[in-house]
C-alpha positions as CSV (number, residue, x, y, z in Angstrom):
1,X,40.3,-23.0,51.1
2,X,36.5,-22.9,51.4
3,X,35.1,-19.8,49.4
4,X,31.2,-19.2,50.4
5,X,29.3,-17.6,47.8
6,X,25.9,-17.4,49.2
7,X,24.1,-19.0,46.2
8,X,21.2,-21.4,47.4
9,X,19.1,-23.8,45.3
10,X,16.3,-24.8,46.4
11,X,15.4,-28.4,44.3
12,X,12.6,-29.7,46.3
13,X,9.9,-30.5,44.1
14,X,6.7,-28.1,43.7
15,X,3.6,-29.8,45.7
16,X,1.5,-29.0,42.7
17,X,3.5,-31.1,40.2
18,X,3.5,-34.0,42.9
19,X,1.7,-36.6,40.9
20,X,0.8,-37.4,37.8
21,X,-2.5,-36.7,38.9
22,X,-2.0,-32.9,40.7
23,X,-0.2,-32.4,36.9
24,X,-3.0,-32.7,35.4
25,X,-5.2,-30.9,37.5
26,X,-2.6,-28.0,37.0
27,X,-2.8,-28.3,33.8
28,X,-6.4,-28.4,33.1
29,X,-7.0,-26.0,35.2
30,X,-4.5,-23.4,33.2
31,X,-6.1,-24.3,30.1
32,X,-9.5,-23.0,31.3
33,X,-7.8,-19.7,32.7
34,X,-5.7,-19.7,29.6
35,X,-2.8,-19.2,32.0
36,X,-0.1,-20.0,28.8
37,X,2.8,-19.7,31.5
38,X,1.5,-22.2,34.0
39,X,0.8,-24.5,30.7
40,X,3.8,-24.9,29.6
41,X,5.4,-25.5,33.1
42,X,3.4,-28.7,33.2
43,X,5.4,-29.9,30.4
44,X,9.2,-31.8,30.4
45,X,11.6,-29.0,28.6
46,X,11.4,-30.7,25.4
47,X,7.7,-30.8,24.8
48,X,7.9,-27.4,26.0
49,X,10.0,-26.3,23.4
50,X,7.9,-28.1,20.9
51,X,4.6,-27.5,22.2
52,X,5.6,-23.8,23.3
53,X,4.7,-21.8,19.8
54,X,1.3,-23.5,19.3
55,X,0.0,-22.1,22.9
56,X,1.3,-18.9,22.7
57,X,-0.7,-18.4,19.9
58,X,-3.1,-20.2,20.4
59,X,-7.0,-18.6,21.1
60,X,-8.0,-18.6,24.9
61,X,-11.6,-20.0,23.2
62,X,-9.1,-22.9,22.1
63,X,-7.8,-23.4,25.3
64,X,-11.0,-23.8,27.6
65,X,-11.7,-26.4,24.9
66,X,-8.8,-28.6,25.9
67,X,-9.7,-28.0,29.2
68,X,-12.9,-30.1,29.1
69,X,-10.4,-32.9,29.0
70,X,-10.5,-35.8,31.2
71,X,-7.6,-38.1,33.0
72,X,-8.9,-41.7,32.9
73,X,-7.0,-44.9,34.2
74,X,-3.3,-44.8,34.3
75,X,-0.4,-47.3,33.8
76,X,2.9,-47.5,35.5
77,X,6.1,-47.8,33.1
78,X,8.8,-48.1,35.9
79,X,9.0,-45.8,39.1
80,X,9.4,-42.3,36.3
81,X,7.1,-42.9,33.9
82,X,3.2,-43.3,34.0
83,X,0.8,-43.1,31.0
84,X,-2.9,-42.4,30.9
85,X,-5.8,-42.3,29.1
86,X,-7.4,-39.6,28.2
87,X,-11.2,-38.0,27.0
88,X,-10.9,-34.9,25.2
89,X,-14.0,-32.6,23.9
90,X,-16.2,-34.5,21.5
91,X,-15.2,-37.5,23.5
92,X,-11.9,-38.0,21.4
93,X,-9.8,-40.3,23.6
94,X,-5.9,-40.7,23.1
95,X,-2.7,-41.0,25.8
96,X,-0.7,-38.6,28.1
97,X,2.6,-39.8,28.9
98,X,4.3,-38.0,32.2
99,X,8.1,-38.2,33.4
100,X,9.3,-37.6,37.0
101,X,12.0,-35.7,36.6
102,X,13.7,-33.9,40.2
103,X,11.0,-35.4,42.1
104,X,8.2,-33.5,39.7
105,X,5.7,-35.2,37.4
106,X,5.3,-33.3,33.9
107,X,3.8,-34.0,30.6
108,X,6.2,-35.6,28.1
109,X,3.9,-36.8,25.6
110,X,0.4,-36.3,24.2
């Protein structure tokens, strides 16, 4: 027997989180309205939960900061993973790592 329960999910993938690129851009652009919500959905779940207690207390002064940061050239590490350079304020440089995970790109290590 067939029971309907009228529960629909809807898993398509958010257009913003796309590629790694629109990720980033989503990002950024969260860090300059010091939008802490919208941060931390850029992120996998578990740099979320790490990440998490450092921007929620974290100064929206702070934030703009890190959102003078650039995306520079990327590398491919199979069809989920991609890596990137990055230029932060004062020019200091290091890597973002991103995961595609249900068809959406988020930030799994910095």
């Amino acid at each position: 027997m067939k029971r309907v329960t009228g529960l629909r999910l809807d898993v398509a993938p958010e257009e913003r989180f796309a590629t790694p690129e629109k990720t980033w851009a989503v990002f950024v652009d969260a860090l300059r309205a010091s939008d802490r919500a919208t941060v931390l959905a850029c992120f996998s779940p578990r740099m979320r939960y790490r990440l998490e207690p450092g921007f929620r207390s974290m100064s929206n002064e702070k934030m703009k900061d890190l959102g003078a940061s650039e995306l520079g050239a990327g590398t491919a590490m199979g069809d989920d993973y991609r890596e990137y350079a990055v230029v932060g304020p004062e020019r200091l440089a290091g890597n973002v790592t991103f995961v595609k995970m249900l068809g959406a790109w988020r930030i799994e290590g910095m």
